[in-house]
C-alpha positions in Angstrom: 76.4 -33.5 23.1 79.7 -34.0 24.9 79.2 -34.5 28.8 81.4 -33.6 31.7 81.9 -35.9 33.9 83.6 -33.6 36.6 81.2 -31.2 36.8 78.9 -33.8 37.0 80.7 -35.3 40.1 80.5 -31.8 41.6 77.3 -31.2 41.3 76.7 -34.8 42.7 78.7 -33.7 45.5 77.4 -30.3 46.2 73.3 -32.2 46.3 74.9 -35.0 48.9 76.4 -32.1 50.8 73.1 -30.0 51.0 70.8 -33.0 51.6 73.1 -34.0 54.5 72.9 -30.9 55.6 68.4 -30.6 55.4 67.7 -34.1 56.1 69.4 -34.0 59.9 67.1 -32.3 62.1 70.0 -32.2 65.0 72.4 -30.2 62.6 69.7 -27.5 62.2 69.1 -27.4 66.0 72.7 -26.7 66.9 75.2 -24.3 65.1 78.4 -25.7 66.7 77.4 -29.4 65.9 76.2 -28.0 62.1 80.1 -26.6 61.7 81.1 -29.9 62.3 78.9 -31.6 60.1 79.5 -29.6 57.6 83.3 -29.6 58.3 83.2 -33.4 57.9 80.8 -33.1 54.3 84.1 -31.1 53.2 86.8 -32.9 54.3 84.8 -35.9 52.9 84.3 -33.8 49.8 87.6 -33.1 49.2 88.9 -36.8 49.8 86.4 -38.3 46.6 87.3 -35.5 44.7 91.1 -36.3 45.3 90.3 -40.1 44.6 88.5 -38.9 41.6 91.1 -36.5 40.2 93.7 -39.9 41.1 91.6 -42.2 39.1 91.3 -40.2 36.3 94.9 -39.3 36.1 95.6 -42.9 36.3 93.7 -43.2 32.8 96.0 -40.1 31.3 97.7 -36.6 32.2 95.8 -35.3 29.9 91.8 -36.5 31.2 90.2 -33.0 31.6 90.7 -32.3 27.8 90.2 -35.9 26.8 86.8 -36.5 29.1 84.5 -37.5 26.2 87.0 -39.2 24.5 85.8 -43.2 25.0 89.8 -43.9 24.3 90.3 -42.3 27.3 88.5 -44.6 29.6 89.9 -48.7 30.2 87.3 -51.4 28.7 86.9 -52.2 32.9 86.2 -48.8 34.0 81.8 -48.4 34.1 82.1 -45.1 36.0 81.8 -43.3 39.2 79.6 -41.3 41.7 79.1 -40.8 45.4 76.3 -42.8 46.9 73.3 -42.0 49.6 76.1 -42.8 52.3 78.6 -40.1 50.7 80.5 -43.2 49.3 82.8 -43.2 46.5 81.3 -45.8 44.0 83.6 -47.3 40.8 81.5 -49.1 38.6 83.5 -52.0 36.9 82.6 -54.5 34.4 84.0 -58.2 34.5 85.7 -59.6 37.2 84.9 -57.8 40.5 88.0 -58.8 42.9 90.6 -57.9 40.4 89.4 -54.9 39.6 88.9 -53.8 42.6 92.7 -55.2 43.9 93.8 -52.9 40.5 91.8 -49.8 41.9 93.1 -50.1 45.4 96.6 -50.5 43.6 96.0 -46.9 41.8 94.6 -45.1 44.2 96.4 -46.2 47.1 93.5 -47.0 49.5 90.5 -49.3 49.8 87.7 -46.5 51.2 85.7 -47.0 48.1 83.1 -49.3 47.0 82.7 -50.9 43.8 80.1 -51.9 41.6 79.6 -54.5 39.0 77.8 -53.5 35.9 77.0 -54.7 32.5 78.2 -51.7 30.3 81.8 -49.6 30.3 82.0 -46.3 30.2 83.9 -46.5 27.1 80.8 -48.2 25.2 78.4 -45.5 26.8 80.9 -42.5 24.9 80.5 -44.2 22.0 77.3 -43.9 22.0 77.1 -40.3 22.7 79.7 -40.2 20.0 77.1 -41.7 17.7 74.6 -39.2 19.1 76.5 -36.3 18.6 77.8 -37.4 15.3 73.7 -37.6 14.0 73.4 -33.8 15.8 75.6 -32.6 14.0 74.8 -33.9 10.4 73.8 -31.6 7.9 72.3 -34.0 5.5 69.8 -35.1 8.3 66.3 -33.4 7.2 65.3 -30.8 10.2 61.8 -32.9 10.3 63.7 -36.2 11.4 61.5 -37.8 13.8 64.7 -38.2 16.4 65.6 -34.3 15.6 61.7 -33.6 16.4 61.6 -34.8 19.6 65.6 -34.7 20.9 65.8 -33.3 24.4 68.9 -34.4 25.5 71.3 -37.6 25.7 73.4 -38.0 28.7 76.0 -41.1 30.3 74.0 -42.3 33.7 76.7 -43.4 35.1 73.9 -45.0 38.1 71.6 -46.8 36.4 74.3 -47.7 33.8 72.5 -46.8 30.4 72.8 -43.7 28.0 69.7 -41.7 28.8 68.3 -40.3 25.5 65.3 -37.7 26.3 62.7 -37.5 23.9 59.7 -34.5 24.3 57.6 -37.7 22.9 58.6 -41.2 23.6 56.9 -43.2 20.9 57.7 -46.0 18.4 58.6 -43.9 15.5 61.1 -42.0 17.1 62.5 -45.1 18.8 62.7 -46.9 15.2 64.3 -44.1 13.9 67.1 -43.8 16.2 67.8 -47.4 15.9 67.9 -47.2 12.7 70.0 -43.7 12.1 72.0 -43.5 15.3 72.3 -47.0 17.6 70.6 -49.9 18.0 72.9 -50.5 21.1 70.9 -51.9 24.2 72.8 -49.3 26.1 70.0 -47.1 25.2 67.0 -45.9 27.4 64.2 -43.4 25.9 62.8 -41.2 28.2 60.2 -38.4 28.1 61.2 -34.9 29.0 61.2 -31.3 27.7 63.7 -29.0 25.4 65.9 -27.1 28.0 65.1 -23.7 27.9 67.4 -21.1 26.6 68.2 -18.0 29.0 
């Protein structure tokens, strides 16, 4: 299940922008001073997006076919999002000031935050590498307690963990995914249900 991590950050985007937009009672109350609220969610908008595009350029020309490629993304690099604040947020792993002095280096300003986490991006897509390579196993019997139950696996970038969603979280699915696809502690279970096919 190959994610994309763009249209992810849109859609990230597009929520901050509408909750801005509900949560501010004033905004609601006042067309003019709604234009220029929502003026300032685009211009913000548009600056992450152009830090984003930067960033990702900065790990190859070629990202937007590349994206689930873990090759792709630098051992330091733990991903990114936009925060409650509207805040572009790089998660790194190791050392903090460096990689933070390297990120103002590529991008060419410091209006960003960074975050420290314990996993790269890199490890997560391997992972979901691992995942997808399962998925798409023919020799896997279709009564596999993983194939069963599998909902869904996605990168969260947030809480810095592969999210794997099971329509029944229990130990025998759990010991059969250790066992046939990762052991990795980058993994959390989750319950949820089968998206539904239009």
């Amino acid at each position: 299940m190959k994610t994309v991590t763009t249209w992810s950050l849109y859609l990230l985007i597009s929520l901050f922008i509408l909750s801005f937009s509900a949560c501010n009672p004033s905004a609601r109350n006042n067309r003019a001073q709604s234009s220029s609220i929502e003026g300032s969610s685009r211009t913000n908008e548009q600056r992450v997006m152009e830090m984003h595009d930067k960033l990702m350029r900065s790990f190859g020309d070629d990202w937007i076919e590349r994206e689930s490629d873990p090759e792709l993304y630098p051992p330091f690099y733990g991903g990114s999002f936009i925060d409650n604040n509207g805040t572009f947020v790089i998660a790194v792993t190791g050392n903090q000031e460096a990689n933070q002095q390297h990120l103002i280096d590529v991008l060419g300003t410091d209006n960003f935050n960074v975050e420290t986490v314990q996993y790269s991006y890199r490890q997560m897509m391997q992972v979901m590498d691992l995942i997808d390579a399962f998925l798409f196993n023919t020799s896997v019997p279709n009564d596999h307690p993983v194939l069963e139950r599998f909902a869904g696996a996605y990168p969260d970038v947030m809480d810095n963990r592969v999210k794997v969603i099971l329509t029944d979280v229990n130990q025998e699915a759990i010991r059969a995914f250790k066992r046939d696809i990762s052991d990795s502690p980058i993994v959390e279970f989750e319950q949820g249900e089968m998206p539904e096919l239009f």
